[in-house]
Backbone as ProteinMPNN parsed JSONL, in Angstrom:
{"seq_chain_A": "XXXXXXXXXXXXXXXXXXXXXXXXXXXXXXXXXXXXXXXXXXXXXXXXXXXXXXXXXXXXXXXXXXXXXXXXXXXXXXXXXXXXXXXXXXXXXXXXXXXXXXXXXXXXXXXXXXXXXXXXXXXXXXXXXXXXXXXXXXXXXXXXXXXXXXXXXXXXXXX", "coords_chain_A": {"N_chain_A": [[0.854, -1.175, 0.0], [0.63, 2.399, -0.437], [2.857, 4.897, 1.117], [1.26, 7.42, 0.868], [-1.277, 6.541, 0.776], [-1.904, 4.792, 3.355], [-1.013, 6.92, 4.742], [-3.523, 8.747, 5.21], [-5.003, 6.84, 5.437], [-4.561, 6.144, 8.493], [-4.642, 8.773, 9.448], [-7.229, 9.946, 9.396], [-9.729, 10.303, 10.931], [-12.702, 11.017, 12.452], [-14.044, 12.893, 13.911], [-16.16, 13.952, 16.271], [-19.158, 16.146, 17.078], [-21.193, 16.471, 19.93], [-24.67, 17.096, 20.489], [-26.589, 17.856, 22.912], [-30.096, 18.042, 24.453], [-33.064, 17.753, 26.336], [-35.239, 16.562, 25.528], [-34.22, 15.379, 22.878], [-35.663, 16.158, 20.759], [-35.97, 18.148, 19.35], [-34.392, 21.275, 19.74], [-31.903, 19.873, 19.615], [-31.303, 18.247, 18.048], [-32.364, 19.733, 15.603], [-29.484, 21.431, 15.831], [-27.862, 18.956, 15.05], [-29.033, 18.252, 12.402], [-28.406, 20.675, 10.792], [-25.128, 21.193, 11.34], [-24.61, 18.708, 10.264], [-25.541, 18.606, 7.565], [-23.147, 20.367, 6.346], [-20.738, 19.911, 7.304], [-17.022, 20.397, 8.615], [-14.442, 19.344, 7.225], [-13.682, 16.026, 8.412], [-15.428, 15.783, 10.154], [-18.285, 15.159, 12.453], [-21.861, 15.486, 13.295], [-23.701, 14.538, 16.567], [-26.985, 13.707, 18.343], [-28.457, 13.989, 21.185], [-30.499, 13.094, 23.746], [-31.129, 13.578, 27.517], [-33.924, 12.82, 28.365], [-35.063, 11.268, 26.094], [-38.225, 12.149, 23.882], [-40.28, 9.88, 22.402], [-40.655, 10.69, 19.653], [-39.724, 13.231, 17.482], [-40.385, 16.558, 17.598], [-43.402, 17.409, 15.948], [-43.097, 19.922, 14.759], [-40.233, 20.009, 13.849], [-39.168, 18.849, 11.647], [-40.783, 20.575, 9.517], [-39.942, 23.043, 10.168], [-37.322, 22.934, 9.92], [-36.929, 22.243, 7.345], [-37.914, 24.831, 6.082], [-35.54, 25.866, 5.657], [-33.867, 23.922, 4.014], [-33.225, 22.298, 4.668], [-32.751, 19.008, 5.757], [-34.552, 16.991, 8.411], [-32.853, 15.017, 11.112], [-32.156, 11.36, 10.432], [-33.29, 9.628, 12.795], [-35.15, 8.59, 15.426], [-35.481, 10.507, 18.197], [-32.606, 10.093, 20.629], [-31.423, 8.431, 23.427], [-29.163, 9.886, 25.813], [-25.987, 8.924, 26.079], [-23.09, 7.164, 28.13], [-21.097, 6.109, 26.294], [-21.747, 7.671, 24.071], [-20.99, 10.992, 24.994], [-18.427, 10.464, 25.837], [-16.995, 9.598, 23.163], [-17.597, 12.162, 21.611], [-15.73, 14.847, 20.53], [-16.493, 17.333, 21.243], [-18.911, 18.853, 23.098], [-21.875, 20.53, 23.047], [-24.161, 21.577, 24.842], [-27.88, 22.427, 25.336], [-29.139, 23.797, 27.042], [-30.125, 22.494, 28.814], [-28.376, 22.206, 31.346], [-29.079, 22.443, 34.229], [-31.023, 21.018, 34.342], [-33.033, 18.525, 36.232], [-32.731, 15.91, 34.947], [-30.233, 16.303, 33.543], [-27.155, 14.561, 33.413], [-24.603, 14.121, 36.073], [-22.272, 12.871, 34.934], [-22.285, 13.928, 32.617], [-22.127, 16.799, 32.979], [-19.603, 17.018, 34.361], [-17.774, 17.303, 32.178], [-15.887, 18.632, 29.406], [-17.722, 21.499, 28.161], [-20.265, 23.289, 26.719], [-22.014, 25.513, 26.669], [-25.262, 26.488, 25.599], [-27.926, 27.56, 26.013], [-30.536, 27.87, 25.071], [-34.139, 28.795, 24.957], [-36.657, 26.071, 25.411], [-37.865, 25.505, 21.93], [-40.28, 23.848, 21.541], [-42.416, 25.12, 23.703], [-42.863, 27.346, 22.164], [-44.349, 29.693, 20.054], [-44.81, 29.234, 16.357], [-43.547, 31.317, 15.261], [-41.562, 31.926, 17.217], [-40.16, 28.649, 17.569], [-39.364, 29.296, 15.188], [-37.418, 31.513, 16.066], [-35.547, 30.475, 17.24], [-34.371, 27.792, 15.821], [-33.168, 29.743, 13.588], [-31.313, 30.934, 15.693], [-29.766, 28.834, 16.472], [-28.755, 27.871, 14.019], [-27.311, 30.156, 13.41], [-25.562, 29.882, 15.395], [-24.26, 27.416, 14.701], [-23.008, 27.811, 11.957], [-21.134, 29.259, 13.074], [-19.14, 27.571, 14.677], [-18.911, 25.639, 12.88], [-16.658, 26.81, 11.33], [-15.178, 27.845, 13.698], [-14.034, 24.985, 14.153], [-13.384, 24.188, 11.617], [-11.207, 26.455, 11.839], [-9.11, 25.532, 13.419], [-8.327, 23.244, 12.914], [-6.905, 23.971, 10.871], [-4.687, 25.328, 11.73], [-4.099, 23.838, 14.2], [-4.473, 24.69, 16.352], [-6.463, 24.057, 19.537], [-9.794, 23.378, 19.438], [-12.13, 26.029, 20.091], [-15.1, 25.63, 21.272], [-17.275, 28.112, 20.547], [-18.397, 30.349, 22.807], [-21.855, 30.387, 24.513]], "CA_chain_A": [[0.0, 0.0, 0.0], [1.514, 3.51, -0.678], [2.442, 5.399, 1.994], [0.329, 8.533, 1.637], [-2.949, 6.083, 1.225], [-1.813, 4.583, 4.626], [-1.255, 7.94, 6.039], [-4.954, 8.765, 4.782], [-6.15, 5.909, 5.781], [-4.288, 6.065, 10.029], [-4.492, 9.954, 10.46], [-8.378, 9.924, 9.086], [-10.078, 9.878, 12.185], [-13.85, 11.317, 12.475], [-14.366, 13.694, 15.338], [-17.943, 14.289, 17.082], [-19.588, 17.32, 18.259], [-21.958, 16.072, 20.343], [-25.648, 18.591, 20.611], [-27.845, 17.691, 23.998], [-30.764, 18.418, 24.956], [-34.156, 17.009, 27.596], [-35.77, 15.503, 24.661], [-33.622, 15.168, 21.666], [-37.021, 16.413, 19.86], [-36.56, 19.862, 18.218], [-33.255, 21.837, 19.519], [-30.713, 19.545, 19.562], [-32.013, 17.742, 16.223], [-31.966, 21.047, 14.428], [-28.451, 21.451, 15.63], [-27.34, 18.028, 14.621], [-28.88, 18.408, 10.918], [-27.665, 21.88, 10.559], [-23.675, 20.754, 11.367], [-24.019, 17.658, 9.424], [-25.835, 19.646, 6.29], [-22.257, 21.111, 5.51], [-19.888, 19.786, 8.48], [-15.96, 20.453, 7.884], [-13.896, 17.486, 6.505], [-13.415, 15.031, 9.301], [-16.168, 15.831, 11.623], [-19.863, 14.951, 12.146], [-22.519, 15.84, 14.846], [-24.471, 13.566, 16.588], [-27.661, 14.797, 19.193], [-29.014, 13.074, 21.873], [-31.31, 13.73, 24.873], [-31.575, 13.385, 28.691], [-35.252, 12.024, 28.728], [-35.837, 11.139, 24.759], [-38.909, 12.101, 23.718], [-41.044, 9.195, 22.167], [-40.455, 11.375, 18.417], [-39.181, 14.273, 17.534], [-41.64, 17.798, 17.873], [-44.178, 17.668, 14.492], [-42.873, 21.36, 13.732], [-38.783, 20.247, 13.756], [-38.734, 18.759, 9.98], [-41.318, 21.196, 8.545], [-39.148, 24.021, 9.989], [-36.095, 22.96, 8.825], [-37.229, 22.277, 5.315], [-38.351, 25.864, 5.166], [-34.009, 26.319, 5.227], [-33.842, 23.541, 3.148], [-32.685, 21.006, 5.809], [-33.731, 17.88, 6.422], [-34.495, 16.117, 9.662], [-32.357, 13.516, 11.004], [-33.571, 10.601, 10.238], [-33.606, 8.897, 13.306], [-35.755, 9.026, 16.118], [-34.947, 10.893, 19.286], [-31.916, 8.886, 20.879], [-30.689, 8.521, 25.063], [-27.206, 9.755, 25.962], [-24.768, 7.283, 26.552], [-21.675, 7.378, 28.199], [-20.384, 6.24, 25.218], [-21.826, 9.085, 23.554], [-20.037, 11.582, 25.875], [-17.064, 9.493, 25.326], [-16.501, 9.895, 21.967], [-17.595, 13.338, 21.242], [-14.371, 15.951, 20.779], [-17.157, 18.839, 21.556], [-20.164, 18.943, 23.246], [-22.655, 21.382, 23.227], [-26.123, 21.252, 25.4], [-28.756, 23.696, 24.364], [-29.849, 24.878, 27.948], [-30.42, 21.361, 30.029], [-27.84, 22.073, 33.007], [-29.829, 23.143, 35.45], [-32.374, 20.115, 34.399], [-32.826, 17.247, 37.166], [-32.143, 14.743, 34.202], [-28.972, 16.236, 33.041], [-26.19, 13.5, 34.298], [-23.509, 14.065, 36.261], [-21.099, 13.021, 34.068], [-22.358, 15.245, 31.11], [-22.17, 18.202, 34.062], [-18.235, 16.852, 34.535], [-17.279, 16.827, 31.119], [-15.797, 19.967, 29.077], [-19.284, 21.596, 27.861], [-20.45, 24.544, 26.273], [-23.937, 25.194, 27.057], [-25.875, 27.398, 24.967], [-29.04, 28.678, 27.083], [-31.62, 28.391, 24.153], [-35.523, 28.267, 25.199], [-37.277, 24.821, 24.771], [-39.158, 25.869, 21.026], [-41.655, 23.192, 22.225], [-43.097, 25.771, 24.472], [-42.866, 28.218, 21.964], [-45.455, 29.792, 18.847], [-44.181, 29.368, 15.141], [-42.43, 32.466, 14.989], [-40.082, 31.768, 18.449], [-39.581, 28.514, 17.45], [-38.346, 30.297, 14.085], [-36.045, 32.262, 15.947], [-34.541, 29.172, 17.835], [-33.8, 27.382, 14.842], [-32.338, 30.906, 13.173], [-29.985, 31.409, 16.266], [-29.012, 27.307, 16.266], [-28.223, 27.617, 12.552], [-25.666, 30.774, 13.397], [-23.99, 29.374, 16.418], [-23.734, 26.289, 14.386], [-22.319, 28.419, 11.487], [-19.448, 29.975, 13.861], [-19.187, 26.466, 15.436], [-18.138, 24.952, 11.817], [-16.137, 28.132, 11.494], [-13.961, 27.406, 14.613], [-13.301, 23.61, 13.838], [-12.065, 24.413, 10.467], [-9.615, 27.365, 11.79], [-8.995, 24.665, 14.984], [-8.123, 22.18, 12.012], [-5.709, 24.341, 9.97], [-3.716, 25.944, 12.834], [-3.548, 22.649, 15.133], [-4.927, 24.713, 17.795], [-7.533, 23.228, 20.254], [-10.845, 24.438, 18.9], [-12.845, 27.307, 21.14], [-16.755, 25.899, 20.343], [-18.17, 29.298, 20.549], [-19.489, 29.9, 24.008], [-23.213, 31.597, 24.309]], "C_chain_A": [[0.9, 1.239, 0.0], [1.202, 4.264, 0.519], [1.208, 6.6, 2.324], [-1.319, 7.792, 1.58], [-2.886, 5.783, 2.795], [-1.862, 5.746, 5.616], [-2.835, 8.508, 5.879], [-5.786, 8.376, 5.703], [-5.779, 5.918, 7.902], [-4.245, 7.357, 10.349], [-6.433, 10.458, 10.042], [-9.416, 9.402, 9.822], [-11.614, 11.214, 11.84], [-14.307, 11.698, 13.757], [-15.815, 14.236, 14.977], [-18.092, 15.602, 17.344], [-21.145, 16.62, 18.528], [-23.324, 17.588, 21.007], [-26.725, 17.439, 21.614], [-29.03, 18.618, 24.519], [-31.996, 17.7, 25.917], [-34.154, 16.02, 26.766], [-35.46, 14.958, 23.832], [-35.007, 14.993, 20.806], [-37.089, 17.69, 19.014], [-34.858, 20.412, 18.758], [-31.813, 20.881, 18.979], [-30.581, 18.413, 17.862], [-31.545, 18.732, 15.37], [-30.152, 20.997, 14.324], [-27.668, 20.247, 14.873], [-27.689, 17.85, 12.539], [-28.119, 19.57, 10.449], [-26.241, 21.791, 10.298], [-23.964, 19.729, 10.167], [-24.541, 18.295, 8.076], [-24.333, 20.124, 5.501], [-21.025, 21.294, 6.729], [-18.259, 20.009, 7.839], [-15.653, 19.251, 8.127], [-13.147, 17.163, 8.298], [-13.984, 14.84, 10.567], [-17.632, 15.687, 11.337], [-20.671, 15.19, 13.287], [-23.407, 14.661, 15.277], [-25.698, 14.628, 17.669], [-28.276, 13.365, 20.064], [-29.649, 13.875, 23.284], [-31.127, 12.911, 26.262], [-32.629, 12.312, 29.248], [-35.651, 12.189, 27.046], [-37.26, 11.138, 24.884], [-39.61, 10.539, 22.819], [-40.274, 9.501, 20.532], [-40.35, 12.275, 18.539], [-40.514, 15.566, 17.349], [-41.936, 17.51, 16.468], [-43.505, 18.623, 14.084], [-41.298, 21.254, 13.665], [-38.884, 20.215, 12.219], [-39.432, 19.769, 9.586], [-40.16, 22.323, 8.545], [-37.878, 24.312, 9.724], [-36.015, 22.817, 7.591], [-37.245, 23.638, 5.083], [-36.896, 26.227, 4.836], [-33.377, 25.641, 4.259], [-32.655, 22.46, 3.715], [-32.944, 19.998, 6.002], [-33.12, 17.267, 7.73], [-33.35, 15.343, 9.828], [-33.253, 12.276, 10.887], [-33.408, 9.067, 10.936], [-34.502, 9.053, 14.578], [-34.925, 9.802, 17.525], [-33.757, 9.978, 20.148], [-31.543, 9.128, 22.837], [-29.375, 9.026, 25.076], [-26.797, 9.405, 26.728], [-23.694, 8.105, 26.964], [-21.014, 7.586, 27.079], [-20.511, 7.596, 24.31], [-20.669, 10.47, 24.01], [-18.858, 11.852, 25.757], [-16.323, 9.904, 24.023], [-16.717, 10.992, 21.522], [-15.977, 14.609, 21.531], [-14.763, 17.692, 21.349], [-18.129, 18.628, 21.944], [-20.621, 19.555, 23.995], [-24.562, 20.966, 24.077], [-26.249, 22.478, 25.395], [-29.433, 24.529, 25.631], [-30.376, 23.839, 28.763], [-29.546, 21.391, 31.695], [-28.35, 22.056, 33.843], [-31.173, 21.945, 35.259], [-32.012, 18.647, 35.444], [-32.21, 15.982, 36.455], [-30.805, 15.02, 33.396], [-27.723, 15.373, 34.042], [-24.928, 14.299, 34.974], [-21.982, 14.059, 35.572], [-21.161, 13.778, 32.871], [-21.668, 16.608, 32.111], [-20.237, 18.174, 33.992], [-17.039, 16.666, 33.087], [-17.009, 18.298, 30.454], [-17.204, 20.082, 28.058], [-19.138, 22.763, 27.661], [-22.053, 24.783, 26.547], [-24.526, 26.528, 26.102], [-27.394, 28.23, 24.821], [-30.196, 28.362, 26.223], [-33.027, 27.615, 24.857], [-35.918, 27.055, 24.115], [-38.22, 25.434, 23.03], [-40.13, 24.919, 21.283], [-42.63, 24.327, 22.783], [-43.509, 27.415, 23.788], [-44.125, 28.59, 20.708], [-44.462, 29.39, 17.909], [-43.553, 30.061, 15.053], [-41.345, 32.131, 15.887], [-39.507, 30.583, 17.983], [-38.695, 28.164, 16.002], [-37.091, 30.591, 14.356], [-34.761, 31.522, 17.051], [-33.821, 28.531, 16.805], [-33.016, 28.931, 14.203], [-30.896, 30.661, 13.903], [-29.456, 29.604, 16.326], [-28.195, 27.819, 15.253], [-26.922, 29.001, 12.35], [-24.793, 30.92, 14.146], [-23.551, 28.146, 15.38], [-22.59, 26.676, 13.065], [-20.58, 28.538, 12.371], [-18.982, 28.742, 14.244], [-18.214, 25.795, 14.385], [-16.661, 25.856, 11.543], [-14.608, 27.42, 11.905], [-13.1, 26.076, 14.364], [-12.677, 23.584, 12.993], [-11.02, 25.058, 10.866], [-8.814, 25.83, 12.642], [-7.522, 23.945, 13.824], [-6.563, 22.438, 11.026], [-5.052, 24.626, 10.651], [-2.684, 24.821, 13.482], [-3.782, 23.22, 16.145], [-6.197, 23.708, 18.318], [-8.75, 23.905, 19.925], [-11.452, 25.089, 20.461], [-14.474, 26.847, 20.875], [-17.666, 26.929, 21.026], [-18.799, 29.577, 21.921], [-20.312, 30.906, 23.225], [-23.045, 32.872, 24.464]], "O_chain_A": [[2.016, 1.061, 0.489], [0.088, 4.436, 1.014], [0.522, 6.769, 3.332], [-2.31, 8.269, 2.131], [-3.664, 6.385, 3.534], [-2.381, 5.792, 6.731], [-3.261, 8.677, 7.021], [-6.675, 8.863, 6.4], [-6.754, 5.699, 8.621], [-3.847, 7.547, 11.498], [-6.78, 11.501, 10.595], [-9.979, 8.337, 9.567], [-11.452, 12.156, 11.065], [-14.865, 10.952, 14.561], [-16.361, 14.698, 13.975], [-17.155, 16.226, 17.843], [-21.992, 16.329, 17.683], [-23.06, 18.603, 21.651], [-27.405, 16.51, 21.178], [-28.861, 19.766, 24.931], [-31.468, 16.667, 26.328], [-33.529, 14.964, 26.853], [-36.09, 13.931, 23.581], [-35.369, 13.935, 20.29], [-37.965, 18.109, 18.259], [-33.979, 19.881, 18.08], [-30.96, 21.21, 18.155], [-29.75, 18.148, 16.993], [-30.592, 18.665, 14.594], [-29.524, 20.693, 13.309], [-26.815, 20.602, 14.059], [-26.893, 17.482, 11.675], [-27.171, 19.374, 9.688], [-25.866, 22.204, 9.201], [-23.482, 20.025, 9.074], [-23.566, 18.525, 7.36], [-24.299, 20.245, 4.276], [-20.496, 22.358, 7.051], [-18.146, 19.823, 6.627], [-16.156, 18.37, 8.825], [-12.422, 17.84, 9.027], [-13.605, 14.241, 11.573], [-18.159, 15.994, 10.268], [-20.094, 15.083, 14.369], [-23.82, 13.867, 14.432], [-25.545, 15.838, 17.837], [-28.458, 12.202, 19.705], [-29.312, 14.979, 23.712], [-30.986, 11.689, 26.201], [-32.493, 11.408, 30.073], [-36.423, 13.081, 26.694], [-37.775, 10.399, 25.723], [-38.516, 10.003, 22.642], [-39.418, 8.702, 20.151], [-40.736, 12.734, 19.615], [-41.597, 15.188, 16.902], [-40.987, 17.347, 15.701], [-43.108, 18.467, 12.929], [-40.783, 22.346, 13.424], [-38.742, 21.231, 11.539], [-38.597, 20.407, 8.945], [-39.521, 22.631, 7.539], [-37.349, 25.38, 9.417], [-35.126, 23.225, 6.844], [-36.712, 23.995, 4.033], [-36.765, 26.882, 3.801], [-32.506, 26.188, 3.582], [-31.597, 22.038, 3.249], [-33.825, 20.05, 6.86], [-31.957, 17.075, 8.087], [-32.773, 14.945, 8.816], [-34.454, 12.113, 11.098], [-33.376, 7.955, 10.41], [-34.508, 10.274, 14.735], [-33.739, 9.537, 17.726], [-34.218, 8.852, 20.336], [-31.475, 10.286, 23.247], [-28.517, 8.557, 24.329], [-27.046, 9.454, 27.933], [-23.342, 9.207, 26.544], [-20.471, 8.63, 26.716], [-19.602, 8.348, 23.957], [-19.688, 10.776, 23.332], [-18.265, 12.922, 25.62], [-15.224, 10.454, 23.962], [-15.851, 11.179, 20.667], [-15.462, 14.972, 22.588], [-14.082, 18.668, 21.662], [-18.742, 17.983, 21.094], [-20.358, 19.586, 25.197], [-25.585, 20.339, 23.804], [-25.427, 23.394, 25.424], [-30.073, 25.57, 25.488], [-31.212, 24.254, 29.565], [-29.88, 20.87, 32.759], [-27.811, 21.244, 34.595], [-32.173, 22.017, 35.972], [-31.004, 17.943, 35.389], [-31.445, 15.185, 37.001], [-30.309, 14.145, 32.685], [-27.519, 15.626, 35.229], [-24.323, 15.108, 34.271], [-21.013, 14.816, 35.627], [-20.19, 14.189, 32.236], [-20.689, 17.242, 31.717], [-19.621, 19.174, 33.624], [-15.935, 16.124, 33.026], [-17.762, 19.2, 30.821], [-17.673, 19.164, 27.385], [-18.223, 23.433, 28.139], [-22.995, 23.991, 26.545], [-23.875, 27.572, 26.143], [-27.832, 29.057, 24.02], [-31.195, 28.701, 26.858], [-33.126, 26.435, 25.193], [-35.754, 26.915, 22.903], [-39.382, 25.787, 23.233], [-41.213, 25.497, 21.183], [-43.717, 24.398, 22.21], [-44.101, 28.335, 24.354], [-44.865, 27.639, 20.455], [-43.326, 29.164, 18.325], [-42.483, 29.619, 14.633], [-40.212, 32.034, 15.415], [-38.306, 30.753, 17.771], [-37.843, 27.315, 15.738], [-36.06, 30.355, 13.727], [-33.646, 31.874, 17.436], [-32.598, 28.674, 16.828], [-31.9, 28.986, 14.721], [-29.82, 30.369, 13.379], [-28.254, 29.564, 16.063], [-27.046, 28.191, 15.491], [-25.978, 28.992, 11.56], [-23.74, 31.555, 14.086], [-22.335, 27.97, 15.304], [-21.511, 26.085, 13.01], [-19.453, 28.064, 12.228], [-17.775, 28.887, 14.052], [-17.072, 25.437, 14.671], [-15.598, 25.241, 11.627], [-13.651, 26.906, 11.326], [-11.87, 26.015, 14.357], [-11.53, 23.14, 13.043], [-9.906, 24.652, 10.536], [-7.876, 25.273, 12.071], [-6.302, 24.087, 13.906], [-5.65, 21.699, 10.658], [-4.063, 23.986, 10.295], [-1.459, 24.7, 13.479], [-3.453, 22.604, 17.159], [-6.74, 22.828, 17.65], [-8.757, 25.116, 20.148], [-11.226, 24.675, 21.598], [-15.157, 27.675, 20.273], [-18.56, 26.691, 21.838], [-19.829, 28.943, 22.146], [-20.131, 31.665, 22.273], [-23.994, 33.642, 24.315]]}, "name": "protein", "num_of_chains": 1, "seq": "XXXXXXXXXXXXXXXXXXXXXXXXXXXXXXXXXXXXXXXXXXXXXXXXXXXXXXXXXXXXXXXXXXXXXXXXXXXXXXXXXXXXXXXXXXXXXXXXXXXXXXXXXXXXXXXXXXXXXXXXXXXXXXXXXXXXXXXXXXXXXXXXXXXXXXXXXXXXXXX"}
């Protein structure tokens, strides 16, 4: 095998940013299509919740289509250690302060990003939830690329 496929193939490693939230039903969804929509080369998001909802909120896919997003397309998921584990970044959307956020998420480097449940919100708010997701997640891709070219340690955006 030639070396630069081998180096390809042993420095071609697939770093996480991991997006939490209660339900993994509407914020942390959005965030996770949003990143993966147009993630930089060698990274992918995953999202997962506290207390998974059942399915994800009716109004997540419509309102990411109107950006021209689609859903993930799996149902709401639990977070795992493993999850945790393997993420190189992870962001929760405003669960700290929730009885079901774990311990070890709480002990783990974290960025938290405050945003109101859009569950609780009209069409327009949670409009402007998805909006502000989609331009932390912007700056977010942003940082990992500079992170990426430099060799510094990325900064993921605090709130």
């Amino acid at each position: 095998m030639p070396a630069r496929v081998l180096r390809r193939l042993l420095f071609h490693v697939t770093r996480a940013v991991l997006f939490v939230c209660v339900e993994n039903a509407g914020r942390s969804l959005m965030a996770e299509a949003i990143f993966n929509a147009d993630p930089p080369a060698g990274w992918v998001a995953e999202s997962a919740g506290t207390e998974p909802a059942p399915r994800a909120n009716p109004r997540t896919g419509p309102i990411l289509a109107e950006i021209g997003i689609a859903a993930p397309g799996h149902p709401p998921q639990l977070l795992t250690n493993a999850a945790i584990d393997r993420a190189a970044v992870r962001i929760t959307m405003g669960c700290l302060d929730h009885r079901a956020c774990p311990a070890r998420l709480k002990n783990a480097p974290i960025v938290d990003w405050k945003l109101p449940d859009p569950a609780r919100l009209d069409d327009a708010g949670f409009r402007q939830v998805r909006d502000e997701i989609a331009s932390r997640v912007r700056a977010l891709r942003a940082e990992l690329a500079r992170a990426d070219r430099t060799g510094a340690s990325p900064d993921p955006v605090p709130t």
